[in-house]
C-alpha positions as CSV (number, residue, x, y, z in Angstrom):
1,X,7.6,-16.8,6.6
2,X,7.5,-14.5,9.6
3,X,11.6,-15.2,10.4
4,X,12.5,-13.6,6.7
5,X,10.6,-10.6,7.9
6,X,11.0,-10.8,11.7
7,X,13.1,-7.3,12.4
8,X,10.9,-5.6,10.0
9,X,7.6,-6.5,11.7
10,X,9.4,-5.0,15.1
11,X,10.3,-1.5,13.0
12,X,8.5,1.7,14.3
13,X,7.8,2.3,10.4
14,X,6.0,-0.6,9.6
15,X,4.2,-0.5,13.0
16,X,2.6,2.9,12.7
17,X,1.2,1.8,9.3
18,X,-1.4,-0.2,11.4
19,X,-3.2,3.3,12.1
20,X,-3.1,4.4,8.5
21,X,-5.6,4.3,5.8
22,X,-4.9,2.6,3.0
23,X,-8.2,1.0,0.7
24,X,-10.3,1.9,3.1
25,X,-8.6,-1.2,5.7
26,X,-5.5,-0.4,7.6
27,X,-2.2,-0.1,5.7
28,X,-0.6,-2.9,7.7
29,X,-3.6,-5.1,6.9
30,X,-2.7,-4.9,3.2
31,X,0.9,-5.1,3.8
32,X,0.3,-8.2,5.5
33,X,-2.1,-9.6,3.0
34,X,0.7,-9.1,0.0
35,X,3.2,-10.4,1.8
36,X,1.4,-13.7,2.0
37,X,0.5,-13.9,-1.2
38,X,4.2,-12.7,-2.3
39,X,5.1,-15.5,-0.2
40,X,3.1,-18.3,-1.5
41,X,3.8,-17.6,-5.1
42,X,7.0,-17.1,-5.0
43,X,7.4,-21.0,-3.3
44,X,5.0,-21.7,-6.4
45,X,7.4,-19.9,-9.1
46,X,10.7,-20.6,-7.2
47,X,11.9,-17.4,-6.5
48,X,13.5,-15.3,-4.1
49,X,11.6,-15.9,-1.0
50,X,13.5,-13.9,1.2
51,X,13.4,-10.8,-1.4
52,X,9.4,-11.0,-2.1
53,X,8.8,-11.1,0.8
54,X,11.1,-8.5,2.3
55,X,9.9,-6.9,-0.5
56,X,6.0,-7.3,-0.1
57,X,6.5,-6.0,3.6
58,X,7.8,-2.4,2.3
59,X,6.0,-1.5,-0.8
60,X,3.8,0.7,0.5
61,X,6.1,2.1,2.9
62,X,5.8,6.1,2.6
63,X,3.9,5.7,0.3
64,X,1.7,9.0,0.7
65,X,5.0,11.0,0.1
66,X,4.8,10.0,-4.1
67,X,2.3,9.5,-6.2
68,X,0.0,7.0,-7.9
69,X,2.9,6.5,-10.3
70,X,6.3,6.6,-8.2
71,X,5.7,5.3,-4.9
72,X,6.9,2.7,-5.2
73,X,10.4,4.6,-5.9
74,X,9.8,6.3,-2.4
75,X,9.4,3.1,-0.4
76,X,12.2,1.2,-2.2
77,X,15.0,4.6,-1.3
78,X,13.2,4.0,2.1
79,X,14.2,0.7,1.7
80,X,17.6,1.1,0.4
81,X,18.4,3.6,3.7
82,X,17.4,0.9,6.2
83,X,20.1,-1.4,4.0
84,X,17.7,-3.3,2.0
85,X,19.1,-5.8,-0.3
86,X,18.7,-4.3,-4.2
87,X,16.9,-7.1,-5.4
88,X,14.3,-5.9,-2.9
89,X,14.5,-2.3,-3.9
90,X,14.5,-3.0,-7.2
91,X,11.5,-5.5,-6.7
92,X,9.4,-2.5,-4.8
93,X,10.4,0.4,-7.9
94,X,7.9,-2.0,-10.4
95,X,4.7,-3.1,-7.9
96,X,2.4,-0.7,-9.6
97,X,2.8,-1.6,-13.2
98,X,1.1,-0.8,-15.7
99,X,0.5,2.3,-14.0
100,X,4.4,2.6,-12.9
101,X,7.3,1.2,-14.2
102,X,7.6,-2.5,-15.5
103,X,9.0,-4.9,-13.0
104,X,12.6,-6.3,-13.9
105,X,13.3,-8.7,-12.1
106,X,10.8,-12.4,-11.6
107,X,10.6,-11.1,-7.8
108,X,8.7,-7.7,-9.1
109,X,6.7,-9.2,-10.8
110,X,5.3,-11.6,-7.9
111,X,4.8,-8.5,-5.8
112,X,2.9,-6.6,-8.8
113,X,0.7,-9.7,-9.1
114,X,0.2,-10.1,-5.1
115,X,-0.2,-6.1,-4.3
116,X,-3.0,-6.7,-7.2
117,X,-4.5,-10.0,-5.7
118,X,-4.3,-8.5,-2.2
119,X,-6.2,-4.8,-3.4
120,X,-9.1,-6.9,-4.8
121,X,-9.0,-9.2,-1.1
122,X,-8.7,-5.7,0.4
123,X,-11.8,-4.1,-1.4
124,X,-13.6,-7.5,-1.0
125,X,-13.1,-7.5,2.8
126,X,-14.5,-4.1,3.2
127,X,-17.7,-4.9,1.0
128,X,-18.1,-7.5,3.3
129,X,-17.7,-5.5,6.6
130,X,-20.8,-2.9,5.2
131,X,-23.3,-5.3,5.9
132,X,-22.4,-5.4,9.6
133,X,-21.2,-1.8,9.7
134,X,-17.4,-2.6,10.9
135,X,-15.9,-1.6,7.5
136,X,-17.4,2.3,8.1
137,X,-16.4,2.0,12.4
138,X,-12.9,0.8,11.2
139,X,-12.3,3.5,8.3
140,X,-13.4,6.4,10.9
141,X,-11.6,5.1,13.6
142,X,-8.2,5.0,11.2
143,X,-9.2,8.4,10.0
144,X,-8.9,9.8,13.3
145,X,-5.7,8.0,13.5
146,X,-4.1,8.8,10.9
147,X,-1.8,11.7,10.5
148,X,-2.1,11.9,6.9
149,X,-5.4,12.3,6.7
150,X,-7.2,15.2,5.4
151,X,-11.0,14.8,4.9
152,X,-12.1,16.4,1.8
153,X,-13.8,19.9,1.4
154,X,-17.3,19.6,-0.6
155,X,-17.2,23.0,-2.3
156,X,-20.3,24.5,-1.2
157,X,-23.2,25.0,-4.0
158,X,-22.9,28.9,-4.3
159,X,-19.4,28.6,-5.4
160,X,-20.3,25.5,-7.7
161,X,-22.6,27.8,-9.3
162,X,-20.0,30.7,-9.6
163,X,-17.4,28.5,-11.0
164,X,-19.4,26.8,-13.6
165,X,-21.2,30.4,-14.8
166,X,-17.6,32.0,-15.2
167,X,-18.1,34.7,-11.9
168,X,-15.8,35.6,-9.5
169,X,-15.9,34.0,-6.6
């Protein structure tokens, strides 16, 4: 597996996605986690190894620059500038159906299916690291990492109370 994806590992992108935050794991964690899965089933299903793979590798790739909804467009342009095959753009467009577009091609649809399996492996891995507390050392140390991190703002009670009696604030 590792030689369809060898120059891509080695990319300054996909590199700096190790100190990102992405489920509460690292962003290259998960990358790596659907890009196995990608791999296996598409072996299973006779697909396009090369392209789920590829494929699996990017999908998250600037991600935080869309939304929920059209990331996946993001990373696959990304894709498409560092001269990605379109069978692996078009693969990355479709990974977050239903909540994005429908997959088109039998290669979309395995990396829909492995981004899926991997999130559930993702949230399942940091459940498991509460018990011993490296889930919560890990998602501090990646927040202080992490450029695009911005730690949320609890509005304070006065101005709670202001907003939900209709006062200026």
């Amino acid at each position: 597996m590792d030689d369809l994806i060898e120059d891509l590992l080695a990319h300054p992108k996909v590199l700096e996605t190790r100190s990102h935050l992405h489920h509460g794991i690292a962003k290259y964690e998960h990358l790596m986690r659907v890009t196995r899965y990608s791999y296996r089933i598409a072996r299973l299903l006779k697909a396009d190894v090369r392209v789920c793979t590829r494929a699996a590798l990017l999908h998250d790739i600037d991600s935080r620059y869309g939304t929920l909804e059209n990331h996946g467009a993001v990373a696959a342009r990304w894709a498409e500038e560092q001269g990605e095959d379109f069978a692996v753009c078009q693969a990355i467009i479709g990974h977050m159906y239903p909540i994005g577009p429908a997959p088109m091609t039998r290669e979309g649809w395995i990396l829909s299916l492995a981004d899926k399996a991997a999130s559930l492996a993702d949230l399942t891995a940091y459940v498991r690291g509460l018990v011993n507390g490296r889930s919560q050392q890990t998602k501090r140390e990646l927040q202080a990492s992490d450029p695009f991190y911005r730690p949320r703002r609890k509005p304070k009670r006065r101005e709670q109370l202001r907003k939900m009696l209709d006062l200026d604030v």
